[in-house]
N, C-alpha and C positions, 0 to 999 in steps of 0.2 A: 514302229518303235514300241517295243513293249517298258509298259510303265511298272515301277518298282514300288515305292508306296504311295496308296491313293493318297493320305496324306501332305505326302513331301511335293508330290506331283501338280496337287490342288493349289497350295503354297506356291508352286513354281507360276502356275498359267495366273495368278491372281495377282503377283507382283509384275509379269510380264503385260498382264492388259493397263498397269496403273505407268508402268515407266513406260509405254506407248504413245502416254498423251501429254498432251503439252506441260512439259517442266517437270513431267515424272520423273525423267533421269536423276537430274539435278535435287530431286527431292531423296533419291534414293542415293545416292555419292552421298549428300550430306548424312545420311544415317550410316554408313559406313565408314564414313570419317568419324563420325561420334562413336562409334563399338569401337574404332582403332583407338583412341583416345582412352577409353574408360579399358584398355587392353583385353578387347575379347576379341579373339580371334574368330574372321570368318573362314568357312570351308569354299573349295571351290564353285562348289554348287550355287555361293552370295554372284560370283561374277560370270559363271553359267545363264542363269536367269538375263542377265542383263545383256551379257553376246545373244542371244537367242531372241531377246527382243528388238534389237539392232537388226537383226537378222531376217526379223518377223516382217520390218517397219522399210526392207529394203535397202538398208545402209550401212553395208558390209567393212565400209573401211571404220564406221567409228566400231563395228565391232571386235574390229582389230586392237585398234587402242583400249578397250575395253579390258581384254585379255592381258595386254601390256598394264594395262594400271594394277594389277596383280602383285608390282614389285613395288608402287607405291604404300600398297597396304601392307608390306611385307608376309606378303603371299607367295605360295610356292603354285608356279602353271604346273598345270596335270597336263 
């Protein structure tokens, strides 16, 4: 997979090794319930990161709900 910015990409693998570990998810939901709150919007790439670590960790159905929480946030699935 060719990567697009080093960047965006370093961001990506650094919040994937932190929601891997015990109660990372849940730490990471709750910061994006707080950006919904204060109304900023996340891009898809906020719940990319998080399917992708589901994915990383072996446990393909929460990464499914993951993807699904998308309309909680009132987020558009790419």
């Amino acid at each position: 997979m060719k990567r697009r910015r080093f960047r965006t990409w370093e961001l990506h693998d650094l919040v994937m090794e932190v929601t891997t570990k015990d109660g990372g998810f849940q730490v990471y939901l709750k910061v994006l319930e707080e950006l919904s709150s204060c109304g900023v919007s996340k891009p898809p790439d906020a719940f990319l990161v998080s399917i992708s670590s589901f994915w990383k960790v072996g446990i393909p159905e929460t990464a499914v709900e993951s993807f699904d929480m998308m309309t909680d946030f009132s987020e558009k699935k790419s």
